[in-house]
C-alpha positions in Angstrom: -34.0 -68.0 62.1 -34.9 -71.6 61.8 -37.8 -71.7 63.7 -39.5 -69.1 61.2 -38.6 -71.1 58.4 -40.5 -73.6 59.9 -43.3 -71.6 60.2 -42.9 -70.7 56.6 -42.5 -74.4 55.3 -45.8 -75.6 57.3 -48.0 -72.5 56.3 -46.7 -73.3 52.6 -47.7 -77.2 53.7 -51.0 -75.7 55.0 -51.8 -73.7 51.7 -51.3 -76.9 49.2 -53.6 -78.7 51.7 -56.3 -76.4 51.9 -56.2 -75.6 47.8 -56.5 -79.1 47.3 -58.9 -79.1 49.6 -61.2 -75.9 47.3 -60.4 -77.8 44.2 -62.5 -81.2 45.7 -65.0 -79.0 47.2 -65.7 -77.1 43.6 -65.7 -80.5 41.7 -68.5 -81.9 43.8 -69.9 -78.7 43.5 -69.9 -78.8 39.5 -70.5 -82.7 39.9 -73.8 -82.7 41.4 -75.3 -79.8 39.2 -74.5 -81.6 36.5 -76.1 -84.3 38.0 -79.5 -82.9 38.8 -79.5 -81.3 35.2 -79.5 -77.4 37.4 -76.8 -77.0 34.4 -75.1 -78.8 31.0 -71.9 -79.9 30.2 -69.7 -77.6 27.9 -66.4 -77.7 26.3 -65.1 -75.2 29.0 -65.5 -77.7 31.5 -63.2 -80.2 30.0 -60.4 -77.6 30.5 -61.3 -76.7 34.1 -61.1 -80.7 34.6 -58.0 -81.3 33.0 -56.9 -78.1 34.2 -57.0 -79.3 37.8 -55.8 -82.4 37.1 -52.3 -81.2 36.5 -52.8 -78.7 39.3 -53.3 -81.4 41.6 -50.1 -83.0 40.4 -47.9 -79.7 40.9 -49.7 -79.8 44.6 -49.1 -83.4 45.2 -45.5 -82.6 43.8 -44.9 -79.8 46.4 -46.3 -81.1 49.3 -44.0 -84.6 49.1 -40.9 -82.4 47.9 -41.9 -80.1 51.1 -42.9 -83.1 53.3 -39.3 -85.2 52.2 -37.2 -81.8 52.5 -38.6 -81.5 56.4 -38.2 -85.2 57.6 -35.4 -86.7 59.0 -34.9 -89.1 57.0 -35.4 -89.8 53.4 -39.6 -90.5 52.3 -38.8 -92.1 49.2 -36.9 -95.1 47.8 -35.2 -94.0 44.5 -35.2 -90.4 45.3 -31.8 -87.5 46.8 -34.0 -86.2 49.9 -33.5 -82.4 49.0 -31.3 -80.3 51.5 -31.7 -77.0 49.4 -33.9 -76.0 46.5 -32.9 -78.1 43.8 -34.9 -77.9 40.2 -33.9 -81.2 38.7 -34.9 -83.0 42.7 -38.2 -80.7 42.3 -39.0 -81.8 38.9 -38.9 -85.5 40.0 -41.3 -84.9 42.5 -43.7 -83.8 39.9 -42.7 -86.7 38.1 -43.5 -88.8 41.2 -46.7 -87.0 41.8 -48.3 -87.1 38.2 -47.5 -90.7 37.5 -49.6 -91.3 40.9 -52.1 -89.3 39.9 -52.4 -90.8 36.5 -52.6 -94.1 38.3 -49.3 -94.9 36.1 -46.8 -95.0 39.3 -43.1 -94.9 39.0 -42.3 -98.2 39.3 -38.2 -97.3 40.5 -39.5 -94.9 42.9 -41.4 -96.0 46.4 -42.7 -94.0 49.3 -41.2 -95.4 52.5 -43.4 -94.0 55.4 -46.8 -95.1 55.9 -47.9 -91.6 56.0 -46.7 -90.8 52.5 -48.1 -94.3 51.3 -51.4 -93.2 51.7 -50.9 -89.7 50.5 -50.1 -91.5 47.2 -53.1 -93.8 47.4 -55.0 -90.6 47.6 -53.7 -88.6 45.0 -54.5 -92.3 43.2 -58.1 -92.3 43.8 -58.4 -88.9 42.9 -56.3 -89.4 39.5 -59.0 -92.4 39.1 -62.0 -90.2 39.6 -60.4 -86.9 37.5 -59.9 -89.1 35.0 -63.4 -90.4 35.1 -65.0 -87.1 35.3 -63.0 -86.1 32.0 -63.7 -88.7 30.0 -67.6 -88.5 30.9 -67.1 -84.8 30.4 -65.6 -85.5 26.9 -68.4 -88.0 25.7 -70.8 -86.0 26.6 -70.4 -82.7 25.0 -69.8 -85.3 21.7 -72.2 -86.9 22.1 -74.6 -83.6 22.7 -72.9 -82.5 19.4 -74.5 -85.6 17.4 -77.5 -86.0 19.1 -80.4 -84.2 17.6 -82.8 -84.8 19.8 -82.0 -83.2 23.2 -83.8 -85.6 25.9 -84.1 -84.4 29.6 -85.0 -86.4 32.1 -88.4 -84.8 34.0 -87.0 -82.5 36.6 -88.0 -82.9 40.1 -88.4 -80.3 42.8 -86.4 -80.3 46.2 -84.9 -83.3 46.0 -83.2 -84.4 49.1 -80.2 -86.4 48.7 -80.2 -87.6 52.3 -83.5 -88.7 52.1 -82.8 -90.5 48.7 -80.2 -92.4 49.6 -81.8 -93.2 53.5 -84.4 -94.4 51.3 -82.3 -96.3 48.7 -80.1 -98.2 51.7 -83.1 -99.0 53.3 -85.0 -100.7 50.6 -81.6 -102.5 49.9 -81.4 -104.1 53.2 -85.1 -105.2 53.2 -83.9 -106.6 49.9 -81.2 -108.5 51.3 -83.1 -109.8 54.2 -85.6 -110.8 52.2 -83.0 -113.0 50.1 -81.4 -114.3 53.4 -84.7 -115.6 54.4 -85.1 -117.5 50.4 -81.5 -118.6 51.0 -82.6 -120.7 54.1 
C-alpha cells in the first residue's frame, strides 16, 4: 500500500515538473516570434503571461508541499512539515512559492536543504523574467495604442540564430583582444 503511494506522489512530482517544463518551452516559443516580428503583441497575451505566472506559483507550491511531505525531515525553517493533507499547511506553501516567484520572499520562512535552495532560486529567476515579459508585454500593446505611426523593422529572411550569435561572440572577443593589446 505504501509503495503505490509512492508511485503516486512521484508521478504527481513528475507531472508539475514536466508542465513547468511546457509552460518555459511555449514562452520561448511566443518570446522569439515576438521577437522576429513572425507576430504582434496583443492584450490576450498579457493574460496568458500573468496567467502562468500564478500557475507557476500553484506548481512551485505543490511540488515543495509534495517534496517536504516525502522527506524525512522537515525542508523548511518556519513551516509544520505536513503528515496528511492539510489546507491551511497547503496554502502556506503557495504563500511560500508566490512570494519567491514575485522575488518578494518570505522573510520568516527559509528552505533548509540545498536542493530546495535552489528550487527557490529558480522559481526566482523565472518570477524575474515573467515579470519582465509582462511589463514589456503591457507597454507595448500601450504604446501600439498611441502610436500612430506603425514602424517595422525591415524583415530578414532565414535568420539563423546560431549563426548570429557565433557571429556576435566572435566579433566580441576580437574586440576584446584588440583592447587587451591598447591596454599594454
Amino acid at each position: 500500500m505504501g509503495n503505490n503511494f509512492f508511485i503516486l506522489k512521484m508521478l504527481h512530482i513528475f507531472i508539475i515538473l514536466m508542465s513547468i517544463f511546457l509552460i518555459l518551452i511555449c514562452i520561448f516559443k511566443q518570446i522569439f516570434l515576438i521577437i522576429f516580428n513572425k507576430r504582434k503583441i496583443t492584450g490576450m497575451d498579457i493574460i496568458r503571461t500573468f496567467s502562468i505566472y500564478f500557475v507557476l506559483g500553484f506548481s512551485f507550491g505543490s511540488l515543495y508541499y509534495l517534496l517536504n511531505y516525502e522527506a524525512s525531515k522537515n525542508l523548511f525553517d518556519g513551516v509544520l512539515k505536513p503528515t496528511s493533507f492539510n489546507f491551511k499547511i497547503y496554502c502556506t506553501y503557495m504563500y511560500i512559492s508566490l512570494g519567491y516567484l514575485s522575488t518578494v520572499g518570505s522573510g520568516s520562512i527559509t528552505p533548509l536543504a540545498l536542493s530546495v535552495r535552489l528550487l527557490t532560486v529558480m522559481e526566482t529567476i523565472l518570477g524575474i523574467s515573467t515579470t519582465s515579459f509582462s511589463l514589456g508585454f503591457v507597454f507595448a500593446v500601450i504604446g501600439g495604442n498611441l502610436s500612430k505611426t506603425n514602424q517595422k523593422w525591415p524583415r530578414r529572411k532565414n535568420i539563423n540564430i546560431f549563426l548570429f550569435l557565433k557571429n556576435f561572440y566572435k566579433n566580441l572577443l576580437i574586440e576584446f583582444k584588440r583592447l587587451q593589446k591598447e591596454s599594454k
